[in-house]
N, C-alpha and C positions, 0 to 999 in steps of 0.2 A: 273815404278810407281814413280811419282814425290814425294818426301820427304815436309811434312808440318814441318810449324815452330813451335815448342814446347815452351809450358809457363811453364816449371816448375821452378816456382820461389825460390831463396832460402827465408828462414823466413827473414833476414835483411829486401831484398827486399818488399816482405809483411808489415814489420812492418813502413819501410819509406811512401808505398805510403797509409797505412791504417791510421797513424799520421796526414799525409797532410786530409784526405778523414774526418777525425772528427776533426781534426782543423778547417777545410773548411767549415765543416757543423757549426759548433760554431759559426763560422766569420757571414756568410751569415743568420744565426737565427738573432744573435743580430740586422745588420748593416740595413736587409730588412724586417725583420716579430714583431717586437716588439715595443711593446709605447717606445714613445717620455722618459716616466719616468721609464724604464729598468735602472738602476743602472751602467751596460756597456756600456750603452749609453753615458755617463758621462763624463765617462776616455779619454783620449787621443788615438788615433790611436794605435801607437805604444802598449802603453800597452793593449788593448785589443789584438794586433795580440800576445803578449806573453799569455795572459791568455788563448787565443786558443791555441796556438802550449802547455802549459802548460795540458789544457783539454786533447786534443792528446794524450799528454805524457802516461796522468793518466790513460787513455782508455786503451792504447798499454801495460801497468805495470798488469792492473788488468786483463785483456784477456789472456795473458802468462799464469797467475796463473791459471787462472780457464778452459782454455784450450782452448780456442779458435784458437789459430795457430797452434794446436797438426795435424802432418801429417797425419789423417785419412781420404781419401777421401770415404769412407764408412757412412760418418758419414751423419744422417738424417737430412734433410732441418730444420725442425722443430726442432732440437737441437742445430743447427749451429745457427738459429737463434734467441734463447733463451740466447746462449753462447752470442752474439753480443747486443742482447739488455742488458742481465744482466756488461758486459763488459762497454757499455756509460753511464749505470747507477749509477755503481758502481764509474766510474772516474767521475760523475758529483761532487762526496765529491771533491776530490780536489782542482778542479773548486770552487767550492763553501766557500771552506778554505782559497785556497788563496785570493779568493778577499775581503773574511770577514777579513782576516790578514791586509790588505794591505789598502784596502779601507772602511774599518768599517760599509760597508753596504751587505746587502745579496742578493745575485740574485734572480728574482722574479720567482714564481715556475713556471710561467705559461712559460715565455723562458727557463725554465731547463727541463722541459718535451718537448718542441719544440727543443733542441739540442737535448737530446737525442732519439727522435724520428727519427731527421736526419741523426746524426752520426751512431746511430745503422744499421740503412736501409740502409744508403752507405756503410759500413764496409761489410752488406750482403751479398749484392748484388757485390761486389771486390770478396771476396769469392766467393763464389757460381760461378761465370762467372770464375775464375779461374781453380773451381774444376772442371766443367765443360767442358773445354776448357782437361784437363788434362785426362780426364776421353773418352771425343771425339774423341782426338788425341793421343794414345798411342806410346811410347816406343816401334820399331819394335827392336828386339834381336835376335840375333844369336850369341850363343856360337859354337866352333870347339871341344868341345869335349863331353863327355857323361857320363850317371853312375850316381855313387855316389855324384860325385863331381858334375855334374849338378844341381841332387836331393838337394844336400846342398844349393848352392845359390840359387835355387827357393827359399827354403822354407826361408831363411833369411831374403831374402826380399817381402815377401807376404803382407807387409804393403801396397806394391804401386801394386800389383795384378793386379789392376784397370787401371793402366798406365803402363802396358807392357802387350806387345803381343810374344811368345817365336815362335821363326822359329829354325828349322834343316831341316840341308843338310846332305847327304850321302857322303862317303872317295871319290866319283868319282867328286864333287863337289870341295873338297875342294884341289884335286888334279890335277884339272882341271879349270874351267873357276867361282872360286870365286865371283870375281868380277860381272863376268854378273847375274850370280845369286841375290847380294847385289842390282844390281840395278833391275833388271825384280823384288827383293819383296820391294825395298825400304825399303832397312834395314838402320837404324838409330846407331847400337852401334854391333861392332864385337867383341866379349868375347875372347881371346887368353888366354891360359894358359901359364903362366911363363914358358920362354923357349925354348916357340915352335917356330920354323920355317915354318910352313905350312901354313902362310897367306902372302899376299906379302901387307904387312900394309904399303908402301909409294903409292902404287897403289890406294890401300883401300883410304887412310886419302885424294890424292888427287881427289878421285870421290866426297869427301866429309862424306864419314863414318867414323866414332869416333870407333878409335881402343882401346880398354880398355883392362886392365890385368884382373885375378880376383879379386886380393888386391884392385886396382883402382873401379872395380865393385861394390864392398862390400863396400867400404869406402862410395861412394857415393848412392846407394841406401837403404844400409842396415844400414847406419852411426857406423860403428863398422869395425874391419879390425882382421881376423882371424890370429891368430901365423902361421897354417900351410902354410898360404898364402904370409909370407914375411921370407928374408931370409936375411943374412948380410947386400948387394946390399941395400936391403930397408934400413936398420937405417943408411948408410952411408948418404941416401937422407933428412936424416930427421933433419926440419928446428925450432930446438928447439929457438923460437921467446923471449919465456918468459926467455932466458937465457940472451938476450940483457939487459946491464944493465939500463936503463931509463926506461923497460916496468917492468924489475923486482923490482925496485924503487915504481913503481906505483901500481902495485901490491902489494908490500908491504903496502903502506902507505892505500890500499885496506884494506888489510887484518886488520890491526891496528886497521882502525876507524871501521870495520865490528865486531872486537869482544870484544873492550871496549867500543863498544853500545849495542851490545848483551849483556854480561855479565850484566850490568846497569839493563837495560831493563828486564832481567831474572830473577833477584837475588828474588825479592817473592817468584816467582815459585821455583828457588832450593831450600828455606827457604822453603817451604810446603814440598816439595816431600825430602827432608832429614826427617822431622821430620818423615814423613811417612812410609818412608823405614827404621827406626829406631823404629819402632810401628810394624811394618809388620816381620822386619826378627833381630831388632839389629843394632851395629853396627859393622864392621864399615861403615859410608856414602859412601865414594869415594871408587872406584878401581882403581887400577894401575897395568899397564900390559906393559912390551917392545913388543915395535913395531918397525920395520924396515922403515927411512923414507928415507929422500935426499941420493941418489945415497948408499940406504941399510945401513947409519949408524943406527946404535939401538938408542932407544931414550924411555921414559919414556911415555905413552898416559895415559891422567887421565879422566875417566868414573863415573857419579852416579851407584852402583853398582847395579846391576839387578838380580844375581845371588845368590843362598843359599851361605851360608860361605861353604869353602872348598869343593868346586864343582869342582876345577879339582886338588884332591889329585891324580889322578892317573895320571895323565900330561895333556897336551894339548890335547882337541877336539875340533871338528869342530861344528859349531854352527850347530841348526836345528830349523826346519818349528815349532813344537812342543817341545821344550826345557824343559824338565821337573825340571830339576834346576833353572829354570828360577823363581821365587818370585813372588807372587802377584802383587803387587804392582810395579815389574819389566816389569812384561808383560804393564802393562801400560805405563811405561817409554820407553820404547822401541817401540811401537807401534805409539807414539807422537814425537819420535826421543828429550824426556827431556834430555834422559842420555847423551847425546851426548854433551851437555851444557857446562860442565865442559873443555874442548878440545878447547875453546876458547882461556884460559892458553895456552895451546900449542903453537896454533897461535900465540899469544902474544910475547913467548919466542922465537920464529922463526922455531920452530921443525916442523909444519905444516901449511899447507894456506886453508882458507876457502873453497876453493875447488881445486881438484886433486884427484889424484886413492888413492885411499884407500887402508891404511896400514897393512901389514900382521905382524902375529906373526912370526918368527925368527923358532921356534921349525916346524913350519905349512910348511913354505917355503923349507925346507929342502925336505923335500915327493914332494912339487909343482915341484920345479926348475926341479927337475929331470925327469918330463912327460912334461914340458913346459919351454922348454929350453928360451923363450925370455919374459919369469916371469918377468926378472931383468931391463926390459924398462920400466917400469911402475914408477919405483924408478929414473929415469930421472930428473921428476920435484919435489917439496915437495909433499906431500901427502896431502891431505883434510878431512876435515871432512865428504862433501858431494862431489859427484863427477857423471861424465856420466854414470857410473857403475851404481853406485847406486839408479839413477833416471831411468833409463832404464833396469835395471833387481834385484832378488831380492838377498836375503844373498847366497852366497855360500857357502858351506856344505860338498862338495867332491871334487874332481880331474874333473872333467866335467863342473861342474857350476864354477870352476872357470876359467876354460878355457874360457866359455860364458863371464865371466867379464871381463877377459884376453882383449877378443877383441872388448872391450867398450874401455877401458883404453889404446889402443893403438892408436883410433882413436881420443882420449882426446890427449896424447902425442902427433900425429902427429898435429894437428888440433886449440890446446891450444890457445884462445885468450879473449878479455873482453869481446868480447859481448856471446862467448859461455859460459862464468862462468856466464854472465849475466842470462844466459837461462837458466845456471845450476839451479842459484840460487830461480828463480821464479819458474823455475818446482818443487823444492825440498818444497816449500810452495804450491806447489797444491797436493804435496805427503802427508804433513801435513796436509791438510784439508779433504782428505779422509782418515786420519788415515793408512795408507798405508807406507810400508818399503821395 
């Protein structure tokens, strides 16, 4: 069976040619569907191909947030493409900012409903032919082992359900004629379990099948990388990027201008919700709690406080779904991610960056370390306010769920770069607009 070529793109890719796809439509509205007295007509070349690729921009920001490039190929025509029109509508404000900014006239509506008319519909229509295209052509797999561990990676990656198709073979297969097998089903990806000898993987990779580990499996279709699944071997491979000092420079200068604009930006808001949590429970406003950050030194984390006064006289607990010491007026801080505000400070002072794994208490870590012996990778980079963890699953609570964060937070360490905290950052604004943690 001859092998098809597979579109699954990663989001960058997505986001470069969806960019050009409502640039393109902006350009081509103005230059061939609108009067002579359209306002962009006016400008110069140049500046209208910026206010397009600028358009783009705004599409590509506001689609992130509200989910339009989220990898659910389940997801209904009629959603994907409410997401895509609400996505050129919504970037038509900045289109429409910048050139009021700049050129003190306003675009005329009748071209701002013909962009995004166009921009929407081609942005769809990429989509959809993509998902499609994903959804027609699946992922032929064979893993060489079975059980549990099978059952596990299924279910991790049941996001892509839709693009993989799961094949086994029998011990007489895999001790005999592999290969003729991978080609008679046209298998696309051979699962080996760390360790094994029982594939002859230079045979394999030169028929053209993709030998993958499970760590490698999981990283890439399930974006998360299980502890039980890496072992020394792995963290000696790992290519901590953000530790280069130019990228940790810019990061830094990241984080700086990210939380004395936040703080700016926010200070009403903590001026209300002080007074509130000071009307609701007292005081005092802020908490203060050690938390372990860069490479597990303790450090000070400051919180609006959520919690009744003296809620853990009896030591440290682990937070829950229904926290009953949790405050009125807390549950709403915390449901809106306000309490989180004050952590800005931190950033500031260098103890944390706007995003990274998320910091444990000291007391908590003590119980973790010891069922999850590779807890202590997490503490690699600074730690964040917001992070993969966090946008992808929710508080943890016991020895389990944190294991589940565990292995968000590994694939953020291995993985770390700007456009992912980029992603971090917009996803963590679509978490705030469904009230969601």
């Amino acid at each position: 069976m001859n092998r098809k070529e597979h579109w699954r793109l990663s989001k960058l890719t997505k986001f470069v040619v969806c960019q050009f796809l409502a640039a393109g439509a902006c350009l081509m509205v103005i230059l061939f569907y609108s009067p002579l007295s359209e306002t962009l007509l006016q400008v110069n070349r140049e500046r209208l191909v910026l206010y397009s690729m600028l358009y783009g921009l705004s599409c590509l920001l506001v689609g992130e947030v509200i989910g339009l490039f989220a990898n659910n190929y389940r997801e209904l025509l009629w959603k994907r493409l409410a997401l895509s029109f609400a996505s050129a509508t919504l970037g038509s404000l900045g289109l429409i900012l910048a050139v009021w900014t700049i050129e003190f006239e306003f675009v005329g509506r009748l071209a701002i409903f013909k962009i995004v008319a166009a921009a929407s519909f081609a942005v769809f229509l990429f989509l959809n032919f993509v998902s499609g295209l994903n959804r027609g052509n699946p992922w032929r797999v064979l893993p060489i082992f079975k059980g549990r561990a099978l059952s596990k990676v299924k279910h991790g990656v049941s996001n892509y359900a839709d693009q993989i198709d799961w094949f086994e073979c029998d011990e007489d297969v895999l001790q005999g004629n592999l290969l003729g097998f991978t080609k008679a089903k046209g298998i696309d990806i051979v699962i080996v379990d760390d360790g094994s000898n029982r594939a002859d993987v230079m045979g394999l990779l030169s028929s053209g099948v993709r030998v993958m580990g499970v760590a490698a499996f999981w990283e890439t279709f399930g974006q998360k990388i299980p502890h039980a699944e890496i072992d020394k071997s792995w963290l000696t491979k790992l290519d901590l990027r953000q530790r280069d000092p130019l990228i940790r420079r810019i990061k830094r200068l990241t984080d700086l201008f990210v939380s004395f604009s936040a703080l700016i930006l926010t200070l009403p808001i903590l001026l209300f919700c002080s007074v509130a949590i000071v009307v609701d429970s007292g005081f005092p406003i802020f908490f203060k709690q050690t938390r372990s950050g860069f490479l597990g030194r303790p450090y000070v984390l400051y919180k609006l406080r959520t919690m009744k006064k003296n809620s853990e006289s009896k030591g440290a607990q682990w937070a829950k779904d229904r926290d009953e010491r949790i405050t009125i007026v807390g549950r709403f801080l915390r449901k809106t991610r306000i309490d989180e505000i004050p952590q800005f400070w931190n950033v500031i002072k260098g103890e944390m960056s706007v995003v990274g794994p998320r910091p444990e208490r000291p007391e908590l870590e003590q119980e973790i370390t010891q069922k999850l012996p590779y807890w202590n990778c997490r503490y690699l980079l600074k730690p964040g306010i917001t992070g993969w963890a966090q946008i992808k699953y929710k508080y943890a609570f016991d020895i389990e769920s944190s294991d589940e964060k565990l292995s968000y937070d590994l694939f953020y360490v291995k993985n770390a770069s700007f456009f992912l905290d980029l992603e971090i950052i917009l996803s963590t604004l679509r978490s705030l607009m469904k009230g969601s943690r």
